[in-house]
C-alpha positions in Angstrom: 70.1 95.9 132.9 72.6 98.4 132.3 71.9 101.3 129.3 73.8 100.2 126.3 74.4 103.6 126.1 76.6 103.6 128.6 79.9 101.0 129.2 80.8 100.1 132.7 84.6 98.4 132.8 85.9 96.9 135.9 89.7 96.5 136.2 90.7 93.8 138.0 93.5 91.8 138.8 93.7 88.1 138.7 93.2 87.4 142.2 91.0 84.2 143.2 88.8 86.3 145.3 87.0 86.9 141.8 84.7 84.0 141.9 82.9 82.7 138.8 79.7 83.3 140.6 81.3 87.1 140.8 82.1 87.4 137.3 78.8 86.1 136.4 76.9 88.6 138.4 79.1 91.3 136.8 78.4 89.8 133.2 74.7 89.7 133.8 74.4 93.0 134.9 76.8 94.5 132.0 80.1 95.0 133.4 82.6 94.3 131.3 85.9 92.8 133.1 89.5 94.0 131.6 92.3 92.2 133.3 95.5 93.2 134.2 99.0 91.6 133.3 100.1 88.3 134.7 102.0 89.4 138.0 102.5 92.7 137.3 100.6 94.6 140.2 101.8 98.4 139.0 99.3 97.4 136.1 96.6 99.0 138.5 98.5 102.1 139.6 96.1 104.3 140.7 93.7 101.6 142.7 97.4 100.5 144.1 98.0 103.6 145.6 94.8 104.2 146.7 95.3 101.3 149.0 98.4 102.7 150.0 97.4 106.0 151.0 94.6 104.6 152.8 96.4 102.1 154.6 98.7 105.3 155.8 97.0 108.1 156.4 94.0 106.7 157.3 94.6 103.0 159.1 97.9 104.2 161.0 96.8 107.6 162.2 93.0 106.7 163.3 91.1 104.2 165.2 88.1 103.8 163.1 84.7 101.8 164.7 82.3 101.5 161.7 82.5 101.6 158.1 80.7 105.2 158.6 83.6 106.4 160.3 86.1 104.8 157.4 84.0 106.1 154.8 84.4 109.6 156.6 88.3 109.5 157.1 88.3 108.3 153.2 86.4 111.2 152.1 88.2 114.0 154.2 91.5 112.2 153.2 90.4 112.6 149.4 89.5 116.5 149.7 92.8 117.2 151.6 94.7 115.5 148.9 92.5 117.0 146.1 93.3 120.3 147.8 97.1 120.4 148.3 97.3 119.1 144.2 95.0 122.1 143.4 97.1 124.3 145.6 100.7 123.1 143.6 99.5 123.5 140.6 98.3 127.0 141.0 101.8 127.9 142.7 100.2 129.1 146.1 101.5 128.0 149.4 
């Protein structure tokens, strides 16, 4: 069981891919489930665009042959981008 101490929220979207067996497993293990708006998929923004930039920089540039290697291209995709927003905001080239 998860520490009271401690509350884990999943946002999700209303998607039938969410099975009741799902949301049972998330219940029974503490998760609490906040739901975003009835078709309104910019309620998620930043899980959105997550998918976006994956899809794009990731999916369309790389040929990727095992979730090791997608995990991989995720992760350096994340520090570049983590980088370059670092590097704007300090006013460096």
């Amino acid at each position: 069981m998860v520490s009271s101490a401690v509350t884990h929220v999943l946002t999700r979207d209303r998607d039938s891919k969410f099975t009741a067996a799902f949301q049972r497993t998330l219940k029974n293990t503490g998760v609490k489930t906040a739901l975003t708006l009835r078709q309104a998929p910019n309620s998620n923004a930043f899980a959105e665009r997550f998918v976006l930039t994956i899809k794009f920089k990731c999916l369309n540039e790389m040929i990727l042959f095992r979730e090791a290697s997608l995990r991989r291209a995720i992760s350096e995709s994340q520090s570049t981008t983590t980088s370059s927003v670092h590097t704007r905001e300090s006013g460096t080239s």
